[in-house]
C-alpha positions in Angstrom: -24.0 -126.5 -97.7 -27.1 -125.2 -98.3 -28.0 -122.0 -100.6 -30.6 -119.6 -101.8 -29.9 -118.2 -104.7 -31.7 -114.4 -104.8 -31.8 -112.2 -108.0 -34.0 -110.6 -110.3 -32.6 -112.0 -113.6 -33.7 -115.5 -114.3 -30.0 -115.9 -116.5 -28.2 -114.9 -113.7 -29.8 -117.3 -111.4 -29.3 -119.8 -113.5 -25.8 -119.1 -114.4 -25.0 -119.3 -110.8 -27.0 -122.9 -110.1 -24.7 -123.9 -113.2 -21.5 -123.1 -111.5 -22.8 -124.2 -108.4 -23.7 -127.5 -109.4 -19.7 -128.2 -110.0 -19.6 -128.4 -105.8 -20.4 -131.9 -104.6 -21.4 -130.1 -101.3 -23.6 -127.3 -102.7 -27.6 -127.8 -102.4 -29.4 -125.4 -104.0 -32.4 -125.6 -102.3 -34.3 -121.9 -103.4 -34.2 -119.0 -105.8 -35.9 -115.9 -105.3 -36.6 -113.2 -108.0 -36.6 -110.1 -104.9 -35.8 -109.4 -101.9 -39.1 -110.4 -100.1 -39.2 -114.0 -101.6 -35.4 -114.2 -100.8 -36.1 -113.8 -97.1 -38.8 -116.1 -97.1 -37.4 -118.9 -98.5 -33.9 -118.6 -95.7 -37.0 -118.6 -92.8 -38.4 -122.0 -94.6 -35.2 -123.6 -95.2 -32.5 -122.1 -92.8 -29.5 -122.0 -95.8 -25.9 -121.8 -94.9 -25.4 -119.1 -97.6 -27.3 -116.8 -99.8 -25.7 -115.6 -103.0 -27.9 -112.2 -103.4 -28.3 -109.4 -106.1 -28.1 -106.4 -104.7 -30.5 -104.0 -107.1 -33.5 -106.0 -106.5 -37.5 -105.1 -106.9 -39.2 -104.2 -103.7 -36.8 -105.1 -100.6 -33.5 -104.7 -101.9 -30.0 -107.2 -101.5 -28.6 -104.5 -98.8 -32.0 -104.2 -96.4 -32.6 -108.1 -97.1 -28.9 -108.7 -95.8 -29.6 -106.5 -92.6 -32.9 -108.4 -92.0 -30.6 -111.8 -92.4 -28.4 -110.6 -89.9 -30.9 -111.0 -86.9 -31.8 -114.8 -88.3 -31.1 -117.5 -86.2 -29.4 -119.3 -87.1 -27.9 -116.4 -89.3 -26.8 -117.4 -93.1 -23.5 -115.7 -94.8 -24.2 -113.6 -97.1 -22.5 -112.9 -100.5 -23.3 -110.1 -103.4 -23.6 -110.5 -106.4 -24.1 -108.0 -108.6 -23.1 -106.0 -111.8 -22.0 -102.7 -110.0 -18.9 -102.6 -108.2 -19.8 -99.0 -106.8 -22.0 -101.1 -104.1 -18.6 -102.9 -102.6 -18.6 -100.4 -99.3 -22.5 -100.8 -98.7 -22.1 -104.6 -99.3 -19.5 -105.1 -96.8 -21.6 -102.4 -94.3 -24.1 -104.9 -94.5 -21.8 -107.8 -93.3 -21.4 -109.6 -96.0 -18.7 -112.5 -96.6 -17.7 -111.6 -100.1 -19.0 -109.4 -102.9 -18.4 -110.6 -106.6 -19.0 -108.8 -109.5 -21.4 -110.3 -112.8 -20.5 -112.6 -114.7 -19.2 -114.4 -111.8 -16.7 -116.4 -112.9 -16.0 -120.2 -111.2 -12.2 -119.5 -109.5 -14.2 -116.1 -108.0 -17.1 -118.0 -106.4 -14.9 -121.2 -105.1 -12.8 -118.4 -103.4 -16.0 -116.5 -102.2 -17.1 -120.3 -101.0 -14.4 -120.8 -99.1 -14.6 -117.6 -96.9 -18.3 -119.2 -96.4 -16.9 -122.0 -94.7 -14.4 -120.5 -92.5 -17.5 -117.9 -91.7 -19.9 -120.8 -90.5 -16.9 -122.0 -88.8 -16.5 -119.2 -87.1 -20.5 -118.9 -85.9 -20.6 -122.3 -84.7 -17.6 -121.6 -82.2 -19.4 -118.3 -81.2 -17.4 -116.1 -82.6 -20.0 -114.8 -85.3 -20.3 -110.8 -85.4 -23.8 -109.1 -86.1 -24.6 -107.1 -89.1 -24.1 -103.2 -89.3 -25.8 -100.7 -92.0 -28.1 -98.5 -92.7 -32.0 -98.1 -91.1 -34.3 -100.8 -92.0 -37.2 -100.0 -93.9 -39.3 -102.9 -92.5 -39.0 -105.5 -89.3 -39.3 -109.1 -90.0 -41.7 -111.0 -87.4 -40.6 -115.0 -87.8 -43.9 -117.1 -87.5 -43.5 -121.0 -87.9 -41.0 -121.3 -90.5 -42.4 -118.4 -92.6 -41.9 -114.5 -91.8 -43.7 -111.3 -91.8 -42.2 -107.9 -93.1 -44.2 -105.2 -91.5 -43.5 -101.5 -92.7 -42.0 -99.3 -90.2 -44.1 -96.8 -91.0 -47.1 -98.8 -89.9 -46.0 -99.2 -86.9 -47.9 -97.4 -83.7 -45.6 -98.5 -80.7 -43.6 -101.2 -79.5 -43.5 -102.6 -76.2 -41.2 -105.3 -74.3 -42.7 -108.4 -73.3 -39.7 -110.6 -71.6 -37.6 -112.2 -74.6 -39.7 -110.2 -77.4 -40.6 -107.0 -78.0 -45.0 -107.4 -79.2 -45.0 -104.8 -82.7 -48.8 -102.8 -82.8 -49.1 -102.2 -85.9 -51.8 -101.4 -88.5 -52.8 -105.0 -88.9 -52.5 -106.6 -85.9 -49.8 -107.5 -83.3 -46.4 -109.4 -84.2 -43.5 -110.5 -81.8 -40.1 -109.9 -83.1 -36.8 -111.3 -81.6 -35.1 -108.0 -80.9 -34.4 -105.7 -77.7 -36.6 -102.5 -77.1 -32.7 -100.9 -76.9 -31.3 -101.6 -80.1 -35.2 -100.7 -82.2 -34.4 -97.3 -80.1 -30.8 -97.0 -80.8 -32.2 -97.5 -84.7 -35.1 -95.9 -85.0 -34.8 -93.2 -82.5 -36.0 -90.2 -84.9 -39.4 -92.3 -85.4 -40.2 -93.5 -81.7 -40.4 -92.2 -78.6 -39.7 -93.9 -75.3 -42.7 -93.7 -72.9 -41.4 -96.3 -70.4 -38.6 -98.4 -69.9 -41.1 -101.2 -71.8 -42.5 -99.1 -74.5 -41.5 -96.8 -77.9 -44.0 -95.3 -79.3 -44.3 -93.4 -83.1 -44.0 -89.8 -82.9 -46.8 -89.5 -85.2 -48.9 -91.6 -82.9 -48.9 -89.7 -79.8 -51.8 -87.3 -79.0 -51.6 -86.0 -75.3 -51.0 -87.0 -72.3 -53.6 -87.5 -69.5 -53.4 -87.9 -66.0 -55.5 -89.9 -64.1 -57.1 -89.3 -60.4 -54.4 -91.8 -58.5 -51.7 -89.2 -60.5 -50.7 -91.7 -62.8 -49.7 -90.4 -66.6 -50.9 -92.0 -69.8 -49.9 -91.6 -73.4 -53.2 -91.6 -75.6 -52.3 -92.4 -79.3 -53.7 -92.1 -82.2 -54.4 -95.4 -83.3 -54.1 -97.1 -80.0 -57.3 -98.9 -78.4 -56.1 -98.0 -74.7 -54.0 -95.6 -72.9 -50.6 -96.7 -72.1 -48.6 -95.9 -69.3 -46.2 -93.4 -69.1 -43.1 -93.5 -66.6 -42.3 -90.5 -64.5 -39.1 -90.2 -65.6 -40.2 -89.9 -69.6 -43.1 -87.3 -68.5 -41.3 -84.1 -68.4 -39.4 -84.4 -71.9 -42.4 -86.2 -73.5 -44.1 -82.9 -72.5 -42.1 -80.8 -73.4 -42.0 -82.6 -76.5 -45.7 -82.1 -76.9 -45.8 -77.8 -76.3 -43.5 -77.7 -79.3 -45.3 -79.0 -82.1 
């Protein structure tokens, strides 16, 4: 099995690496001091498990565990942490098991064991995705590495068959995720133009119609028009005279 251990105290890591080296089938093969360099290191080396603080510089345990939950193939996840009071959260997050600092050894060969019966589970497709809070960030996997790109930098989203193409302040990224569930998330922040496109509210302009009677959304940010579907029109509109 392999692992990524993920927290910001160098003791702790290395407290769990010494109880983790009692496991004949354990292979430590990363630690991370946050939850940036966590995520990084499960896109390079695809663990079975990640053992990850939850109170973490940066990208915390919790958003880090949400971003996990879209990987493919998709680690378990289990806490560890020294506040208890996150148990709920940790569990919102889909997480296998949540154990409290100092972890002691009969606490993480249970938590171990309910890893295996987990990865069990996902190879005979019976695997259910993560819940939670908003993300703060989407993760864009390129060649074995990732890229987190702030949602707040985000101008508009648009489906291109398996992937939805993220514009964003520096460039273009294609994520793994449907156009539905970044709505069904992020549907205070983005507007739907088209069945193919959200766009930030904070990015839209005006609307424009062109001699053939065809509506375009001008943004902000964005280097061309982009089409805007009869049905999304009106309320986009509507939308507009209010502000």
């Amino acid at each position: 099995m392999k692992v990524v251990i993920a927290d910001d105290e160098p003791l702790a890591r290395e407290r769990l690496r010494t109880l983790l080296a009692a496991h004949a089938d354990i292979d430590v093969v990363a630690e991370a001091g946050d939850g940036r360099t966590a995520l990084q290191a499960c896109a390079e080396h695809e663990p079975d498990l990640v053992l990850l603080d939850i109170a973490m510089p940066g990208i915390d345990g919790l958003e880090a565990a949400r971003h996990l939950a879209a990987f493919e193939p998709r680690p378990a996840v289990v806490f560890c942490t020294a506040y208890d009071a996150h148990a709920l959260s940790a569990f919102d997050a889909a997480a296998v098991d949540y154990l409290v600092k100092p972890v002691r050894p009969e606490r993480l060969e249970a938590a171990l064991e309910r890893v295996r019966t987990f990865t069990a589970g996902l190879e005979r497709g019976r695997g259910e995705g993560g819940a939670g809070k908003r993300r703060t960030h989407l993760c864009a996997r390129l060649r074995g590495s990732l890229r987190l790109i702030p949602i707040e930098d985000v101008h508009y989203l648009q489906a291109e068959e398996k992937y939805v193409v993220v514009h964003h302040a520096r460039g273009e990224d294609l994520i793994e995720e449907s156009l539905k569930s970044l709505e069904e998330e992020f549907g205070d922040r983005f507007l739907r133009i088209h069945r193919n496109c959200l766009v930030a509210r904070h990015e839209l302009v005006e609307l424009r119609r062109d001699p053939e009677g065809h509506v375009h959304a001008i943004l902000r940010h964005g280097a061309q028009p982009l089409e805007v579907s009869r049905r999304c029109a009106a309320p986009l509109r509507e939308m507009l005279r209010e502000r």
